[in-house]
PyMOL Python script that loads the backbone (N, CA, C, O; Angstrom):
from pymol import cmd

cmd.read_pdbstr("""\
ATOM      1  N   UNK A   1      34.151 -39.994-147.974  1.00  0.00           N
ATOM      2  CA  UNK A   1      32.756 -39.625-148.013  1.00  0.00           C
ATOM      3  C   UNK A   1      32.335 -39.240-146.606  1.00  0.00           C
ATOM      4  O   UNK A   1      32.787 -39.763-145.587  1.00  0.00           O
ATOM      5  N   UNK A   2      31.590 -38.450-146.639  1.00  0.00           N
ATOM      6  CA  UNK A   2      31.079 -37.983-145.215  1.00  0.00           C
ATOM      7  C   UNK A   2      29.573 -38.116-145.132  1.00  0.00           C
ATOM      8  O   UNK A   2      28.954 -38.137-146.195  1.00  0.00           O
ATOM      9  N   UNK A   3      28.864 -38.214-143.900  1.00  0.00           N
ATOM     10  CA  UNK A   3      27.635 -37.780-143.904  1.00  0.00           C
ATOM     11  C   UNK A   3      27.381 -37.031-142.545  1.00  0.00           C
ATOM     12  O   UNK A   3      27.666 -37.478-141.434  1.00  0.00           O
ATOM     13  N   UNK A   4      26.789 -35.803-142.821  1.00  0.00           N
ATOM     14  CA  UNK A   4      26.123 -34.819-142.326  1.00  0.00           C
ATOM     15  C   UNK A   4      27.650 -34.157-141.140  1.00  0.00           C
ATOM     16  O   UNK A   4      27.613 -33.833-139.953  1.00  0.00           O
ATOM     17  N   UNK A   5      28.914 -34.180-142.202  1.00  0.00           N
ATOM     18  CA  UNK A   5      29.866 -34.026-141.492  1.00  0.00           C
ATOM     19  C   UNK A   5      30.321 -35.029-140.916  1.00  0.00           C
ATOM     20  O   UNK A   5      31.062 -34.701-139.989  1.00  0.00           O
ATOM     21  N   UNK A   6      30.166 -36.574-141.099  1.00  0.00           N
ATOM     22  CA  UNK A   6      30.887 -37.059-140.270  1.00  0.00           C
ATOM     23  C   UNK A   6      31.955 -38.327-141.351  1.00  0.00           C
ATOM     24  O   UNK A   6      31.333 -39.119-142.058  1.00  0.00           O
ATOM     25  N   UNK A   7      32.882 -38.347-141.345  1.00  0.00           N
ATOM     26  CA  UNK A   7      33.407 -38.962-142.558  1.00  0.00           C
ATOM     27  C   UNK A   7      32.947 -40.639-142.311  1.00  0.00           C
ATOM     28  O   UNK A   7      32.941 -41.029-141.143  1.00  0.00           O
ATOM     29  N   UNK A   8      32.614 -41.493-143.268  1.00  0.00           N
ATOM     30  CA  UNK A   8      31.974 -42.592-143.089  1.00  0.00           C
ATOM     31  C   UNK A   8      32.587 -43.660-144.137  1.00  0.00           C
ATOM     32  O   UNK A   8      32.380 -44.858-143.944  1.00  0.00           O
ATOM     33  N   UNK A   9      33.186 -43.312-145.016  1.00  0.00           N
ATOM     34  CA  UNK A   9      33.782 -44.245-146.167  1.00  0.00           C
ATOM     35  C   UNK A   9      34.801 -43.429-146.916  1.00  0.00           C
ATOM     36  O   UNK A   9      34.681 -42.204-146.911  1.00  0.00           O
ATOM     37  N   UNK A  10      35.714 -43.959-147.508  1.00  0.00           N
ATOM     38  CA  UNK A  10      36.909 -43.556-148.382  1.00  0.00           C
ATOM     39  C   UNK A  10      36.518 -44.290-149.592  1.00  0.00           C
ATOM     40  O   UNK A  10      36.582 -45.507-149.767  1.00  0.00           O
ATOM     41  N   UNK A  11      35.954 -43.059-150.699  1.00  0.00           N
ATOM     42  CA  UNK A  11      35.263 -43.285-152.155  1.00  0.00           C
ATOM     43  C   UNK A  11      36.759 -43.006-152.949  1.00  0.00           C
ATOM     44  O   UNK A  11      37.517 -42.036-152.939  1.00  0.00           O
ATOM     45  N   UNK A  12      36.800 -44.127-153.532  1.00  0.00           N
ATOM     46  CA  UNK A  12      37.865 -44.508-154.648  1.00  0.00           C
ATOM     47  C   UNK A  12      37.476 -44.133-156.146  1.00  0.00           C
ATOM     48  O   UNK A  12      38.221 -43.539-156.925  1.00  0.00           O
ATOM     49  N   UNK A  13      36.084 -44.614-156.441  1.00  0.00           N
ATOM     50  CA  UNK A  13      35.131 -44.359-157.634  1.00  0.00           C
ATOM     51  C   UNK A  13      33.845 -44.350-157.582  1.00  0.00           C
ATOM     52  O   UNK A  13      33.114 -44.865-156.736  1.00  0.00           O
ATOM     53  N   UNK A  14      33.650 -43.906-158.267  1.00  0.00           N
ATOM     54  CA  UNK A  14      31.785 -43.925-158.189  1.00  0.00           C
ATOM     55  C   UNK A  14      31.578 -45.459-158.037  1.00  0.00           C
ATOM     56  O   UNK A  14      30.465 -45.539-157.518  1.00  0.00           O
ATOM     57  N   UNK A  15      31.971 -46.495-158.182  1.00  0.00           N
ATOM     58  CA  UNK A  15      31.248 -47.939-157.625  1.00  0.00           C
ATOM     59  C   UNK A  15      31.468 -47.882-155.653  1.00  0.00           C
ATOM     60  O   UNK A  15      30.506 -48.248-154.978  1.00  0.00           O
ATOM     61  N   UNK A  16      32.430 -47.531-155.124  1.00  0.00           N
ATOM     62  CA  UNK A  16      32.632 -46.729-153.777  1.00  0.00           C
ATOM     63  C   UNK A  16      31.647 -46.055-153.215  1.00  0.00           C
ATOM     64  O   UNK A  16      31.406 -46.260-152.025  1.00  0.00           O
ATOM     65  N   UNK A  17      30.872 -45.105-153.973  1.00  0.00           N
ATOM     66  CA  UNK A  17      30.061 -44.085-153.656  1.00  0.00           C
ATOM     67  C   UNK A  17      29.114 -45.157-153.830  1.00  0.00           C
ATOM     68  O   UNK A  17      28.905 -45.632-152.714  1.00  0.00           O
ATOM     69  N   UNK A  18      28.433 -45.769-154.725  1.00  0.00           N
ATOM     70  CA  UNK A  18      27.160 -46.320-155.022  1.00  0.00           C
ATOM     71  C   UNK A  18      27.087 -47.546-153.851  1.00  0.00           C
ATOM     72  O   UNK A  18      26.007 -47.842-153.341  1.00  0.00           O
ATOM     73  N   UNK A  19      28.419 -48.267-153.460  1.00  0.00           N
ATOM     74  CA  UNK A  19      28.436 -48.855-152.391  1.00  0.00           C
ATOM     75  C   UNK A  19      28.261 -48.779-151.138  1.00  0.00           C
ATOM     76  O   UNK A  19      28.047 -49.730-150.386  1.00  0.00           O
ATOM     77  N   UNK A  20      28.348 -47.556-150.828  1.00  0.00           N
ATOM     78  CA  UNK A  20      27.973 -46.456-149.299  1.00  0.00           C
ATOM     79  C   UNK A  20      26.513 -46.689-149.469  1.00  0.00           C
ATOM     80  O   UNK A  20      25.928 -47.386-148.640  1.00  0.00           O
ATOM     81  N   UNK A  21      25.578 -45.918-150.950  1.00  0.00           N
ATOM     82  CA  UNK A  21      24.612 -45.545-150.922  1.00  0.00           C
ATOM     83  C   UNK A  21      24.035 -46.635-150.509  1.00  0.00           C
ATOM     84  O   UNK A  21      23.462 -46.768-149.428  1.00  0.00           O
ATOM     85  N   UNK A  22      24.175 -47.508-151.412  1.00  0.00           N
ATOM     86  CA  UNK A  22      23.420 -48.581-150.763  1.00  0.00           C
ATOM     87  C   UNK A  22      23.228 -49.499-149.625  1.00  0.00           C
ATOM     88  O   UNK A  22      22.223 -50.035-149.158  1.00  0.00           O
ATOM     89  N   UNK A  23      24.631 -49.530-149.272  1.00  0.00           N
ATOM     90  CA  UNK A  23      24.632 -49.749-147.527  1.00  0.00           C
ATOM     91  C   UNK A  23      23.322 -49.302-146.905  1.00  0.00           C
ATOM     92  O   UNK A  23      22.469 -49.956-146.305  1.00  0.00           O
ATOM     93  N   UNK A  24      23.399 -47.811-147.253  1.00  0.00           N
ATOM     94  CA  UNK A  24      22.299 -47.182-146.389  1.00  0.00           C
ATOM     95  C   UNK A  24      20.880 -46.983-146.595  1.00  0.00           C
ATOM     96  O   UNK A  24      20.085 -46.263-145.992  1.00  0.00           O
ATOM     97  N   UNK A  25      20.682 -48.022-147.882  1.00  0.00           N
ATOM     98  CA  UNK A  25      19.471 -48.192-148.108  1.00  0.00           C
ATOM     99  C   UNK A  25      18.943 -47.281-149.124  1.00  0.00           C
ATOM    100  O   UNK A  25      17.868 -46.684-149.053  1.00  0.00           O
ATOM    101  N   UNK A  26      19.696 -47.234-149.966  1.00  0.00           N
ATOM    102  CA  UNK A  26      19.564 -45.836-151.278  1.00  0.00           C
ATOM    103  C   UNK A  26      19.870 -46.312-152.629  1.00  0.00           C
ATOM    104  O   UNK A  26      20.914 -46.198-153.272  1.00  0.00           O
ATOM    105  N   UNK A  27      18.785 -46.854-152.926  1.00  0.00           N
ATOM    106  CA  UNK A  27      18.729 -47.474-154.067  1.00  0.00           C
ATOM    107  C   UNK A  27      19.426 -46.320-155.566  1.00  0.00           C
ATOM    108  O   UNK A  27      18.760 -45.643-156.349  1.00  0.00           O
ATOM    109  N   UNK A  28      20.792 -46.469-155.504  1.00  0.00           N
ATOM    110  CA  UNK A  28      21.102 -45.112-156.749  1.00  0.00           C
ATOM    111  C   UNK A  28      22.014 -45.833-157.892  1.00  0.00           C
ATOM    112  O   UNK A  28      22.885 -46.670-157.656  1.00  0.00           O
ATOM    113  N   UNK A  29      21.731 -45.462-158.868  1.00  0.00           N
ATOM    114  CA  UNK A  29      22.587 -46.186-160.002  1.00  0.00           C
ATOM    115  C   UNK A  29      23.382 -45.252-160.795  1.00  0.00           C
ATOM    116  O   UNK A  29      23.060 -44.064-160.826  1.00  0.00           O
ATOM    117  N   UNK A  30      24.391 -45.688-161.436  1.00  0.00           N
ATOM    118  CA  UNK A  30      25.912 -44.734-161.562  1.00  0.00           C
ATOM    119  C   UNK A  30      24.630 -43.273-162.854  1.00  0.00           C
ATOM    120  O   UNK A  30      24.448 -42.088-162.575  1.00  0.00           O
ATOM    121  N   UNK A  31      24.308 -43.693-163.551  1.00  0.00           N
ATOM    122  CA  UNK A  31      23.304 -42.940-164.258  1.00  0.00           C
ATOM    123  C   UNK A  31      23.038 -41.999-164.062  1.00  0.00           C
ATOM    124  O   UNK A  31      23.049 -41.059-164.857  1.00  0.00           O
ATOM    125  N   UNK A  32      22.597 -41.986-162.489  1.00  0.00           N
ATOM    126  CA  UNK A  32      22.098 -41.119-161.144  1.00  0.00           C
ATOM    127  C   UNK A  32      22.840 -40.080-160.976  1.00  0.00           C
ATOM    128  O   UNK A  32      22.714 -38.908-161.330  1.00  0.00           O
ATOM    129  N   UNK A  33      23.868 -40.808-160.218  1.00  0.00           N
ATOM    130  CA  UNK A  33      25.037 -40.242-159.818  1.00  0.00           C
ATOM    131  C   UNK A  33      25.768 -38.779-159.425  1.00  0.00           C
ATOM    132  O   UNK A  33      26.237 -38.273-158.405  1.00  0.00           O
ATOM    133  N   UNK A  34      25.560 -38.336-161.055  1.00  0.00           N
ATOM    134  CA  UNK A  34      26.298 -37.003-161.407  1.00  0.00           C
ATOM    135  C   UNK A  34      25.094 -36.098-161.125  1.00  0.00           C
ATOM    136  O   UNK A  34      25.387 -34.961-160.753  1.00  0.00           O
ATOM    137  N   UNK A  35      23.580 -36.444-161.253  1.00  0.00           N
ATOM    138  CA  UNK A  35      22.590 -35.079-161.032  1.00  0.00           C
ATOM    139  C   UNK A  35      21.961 -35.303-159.328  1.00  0.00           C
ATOM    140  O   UNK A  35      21.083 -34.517-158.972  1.00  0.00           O
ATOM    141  N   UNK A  36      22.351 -36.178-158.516  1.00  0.00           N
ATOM    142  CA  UNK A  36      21.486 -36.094-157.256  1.00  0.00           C
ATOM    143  C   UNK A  36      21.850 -35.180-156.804  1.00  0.00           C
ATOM    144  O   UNK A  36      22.974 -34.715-156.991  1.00  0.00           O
ATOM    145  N   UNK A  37      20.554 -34.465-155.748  1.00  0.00           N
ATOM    146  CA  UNK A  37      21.092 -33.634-154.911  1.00  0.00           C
ATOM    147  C   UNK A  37      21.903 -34.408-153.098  1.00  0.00           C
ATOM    148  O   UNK A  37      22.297 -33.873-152.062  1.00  0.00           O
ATOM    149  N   UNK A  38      21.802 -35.859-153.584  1.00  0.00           N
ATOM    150  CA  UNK A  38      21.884 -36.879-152.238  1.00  0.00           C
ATOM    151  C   UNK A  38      23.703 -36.780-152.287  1.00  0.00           C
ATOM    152  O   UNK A  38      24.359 -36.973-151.264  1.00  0.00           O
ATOM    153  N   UNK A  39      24.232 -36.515-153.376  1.00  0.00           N
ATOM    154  CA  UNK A  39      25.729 -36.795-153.708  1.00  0.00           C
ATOM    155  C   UNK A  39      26.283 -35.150-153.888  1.00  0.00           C
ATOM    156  O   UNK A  39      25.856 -34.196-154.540  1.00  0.00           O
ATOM    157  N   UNK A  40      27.178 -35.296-153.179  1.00  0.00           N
ATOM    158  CA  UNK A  40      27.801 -33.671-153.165  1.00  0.00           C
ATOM    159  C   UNK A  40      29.426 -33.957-153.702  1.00  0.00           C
ATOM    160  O   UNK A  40      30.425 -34.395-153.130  1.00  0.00           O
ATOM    161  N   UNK A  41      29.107 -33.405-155.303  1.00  0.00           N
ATOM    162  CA  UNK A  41      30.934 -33.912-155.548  1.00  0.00           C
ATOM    163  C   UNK A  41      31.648 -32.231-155.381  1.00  0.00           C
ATOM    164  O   UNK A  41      31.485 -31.048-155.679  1.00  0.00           O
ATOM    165  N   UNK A  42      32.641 -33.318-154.579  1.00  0.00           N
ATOM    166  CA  UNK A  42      33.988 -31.557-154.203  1.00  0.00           C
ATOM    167  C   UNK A  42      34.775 -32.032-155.084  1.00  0.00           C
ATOM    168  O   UNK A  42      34.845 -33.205-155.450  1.00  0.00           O
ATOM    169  N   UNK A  43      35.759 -30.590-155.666  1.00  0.00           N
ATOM    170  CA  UNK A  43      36.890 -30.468-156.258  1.00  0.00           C
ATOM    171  C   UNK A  43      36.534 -31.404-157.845  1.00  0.00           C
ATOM    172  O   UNK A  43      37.487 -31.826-158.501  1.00  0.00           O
ATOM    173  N   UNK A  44      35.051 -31.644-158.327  1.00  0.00           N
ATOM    174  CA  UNK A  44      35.150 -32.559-159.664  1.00  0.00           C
ATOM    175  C   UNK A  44      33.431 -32.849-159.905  1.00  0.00           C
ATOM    176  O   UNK A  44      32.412 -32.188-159.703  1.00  0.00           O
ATOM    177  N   UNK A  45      33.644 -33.804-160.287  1.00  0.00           N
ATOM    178  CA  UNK A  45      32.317 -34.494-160.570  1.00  0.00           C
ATOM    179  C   UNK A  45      32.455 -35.734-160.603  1.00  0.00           C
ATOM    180  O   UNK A  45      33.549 -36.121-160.194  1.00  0.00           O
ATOM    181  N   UNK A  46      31.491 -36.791-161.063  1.00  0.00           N
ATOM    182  CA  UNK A  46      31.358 -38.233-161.584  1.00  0.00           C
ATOM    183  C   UNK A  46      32.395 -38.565-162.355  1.00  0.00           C
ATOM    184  O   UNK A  46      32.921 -39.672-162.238  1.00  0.00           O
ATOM    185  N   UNK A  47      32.760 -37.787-163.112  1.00  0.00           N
ATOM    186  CA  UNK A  47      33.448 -38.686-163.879  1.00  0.00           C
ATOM    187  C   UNK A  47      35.110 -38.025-163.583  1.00  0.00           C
ATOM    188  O   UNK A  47      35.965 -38.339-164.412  1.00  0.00           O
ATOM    189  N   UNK A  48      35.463 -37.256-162.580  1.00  0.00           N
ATOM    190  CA  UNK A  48      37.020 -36.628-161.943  1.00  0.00           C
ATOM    191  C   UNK A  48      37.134 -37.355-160.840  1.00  0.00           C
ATOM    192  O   UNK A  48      36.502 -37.093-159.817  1.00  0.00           O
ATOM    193  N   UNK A  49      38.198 -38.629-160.984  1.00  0.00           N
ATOM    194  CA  UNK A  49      38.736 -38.659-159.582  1.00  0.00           C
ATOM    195  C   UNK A  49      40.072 -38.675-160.128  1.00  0.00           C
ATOM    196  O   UNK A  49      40.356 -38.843-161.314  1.00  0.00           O
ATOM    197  N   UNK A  50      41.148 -38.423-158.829  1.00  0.00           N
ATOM    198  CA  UNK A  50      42.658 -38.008-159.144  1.00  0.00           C
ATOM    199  C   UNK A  50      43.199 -39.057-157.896  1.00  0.00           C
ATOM    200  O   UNK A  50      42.559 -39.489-156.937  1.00  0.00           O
ATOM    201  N   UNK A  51      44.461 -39.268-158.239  1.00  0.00           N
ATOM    202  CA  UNK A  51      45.530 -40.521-157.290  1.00  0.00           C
ATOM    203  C   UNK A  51      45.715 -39.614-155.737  1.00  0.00           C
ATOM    204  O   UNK A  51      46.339 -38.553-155.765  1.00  0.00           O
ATOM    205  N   UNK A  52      45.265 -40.006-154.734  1.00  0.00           N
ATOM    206  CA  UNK A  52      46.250 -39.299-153.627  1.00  0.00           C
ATOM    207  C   UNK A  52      47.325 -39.343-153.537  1.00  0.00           C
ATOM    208  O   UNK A  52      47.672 -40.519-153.645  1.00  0.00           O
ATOM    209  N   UNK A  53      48.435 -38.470-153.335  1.00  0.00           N
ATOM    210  CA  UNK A  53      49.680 -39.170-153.067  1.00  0.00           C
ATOM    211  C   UNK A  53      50.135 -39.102-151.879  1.00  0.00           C
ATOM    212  O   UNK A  53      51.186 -39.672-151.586  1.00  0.00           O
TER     213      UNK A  53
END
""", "prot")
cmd.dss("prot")
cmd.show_as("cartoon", "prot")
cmd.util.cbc("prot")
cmd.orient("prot")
């Protein structure tokens, strides 16, 4: 995960992502998720994540 370009967390799943958010004081629930404009999904969406290898 990055913010404003700067990488800040390694999102595993959307509970990852919702865990950043809220760190930073961003009250967002998985619901949310897929339509904010606060969350920028690359290469997928909410519900695409794939294994690194």
């Amino acid at each position: 995960m990055s913010v404003r370009g700067q990488v800040v967390a390694l999102a595993r799943s959307v509970a990852d992502v919702l865990a950043v958010v809220h760190r930073i004081g961003i009250a967002l629930e998985w619901e949310e998720a897929g339509g904010t404009p606060l969350v920028e999904w690359q290469g997928g969406g909410v519900h695409v994540w794939r294994k690194r290898r």
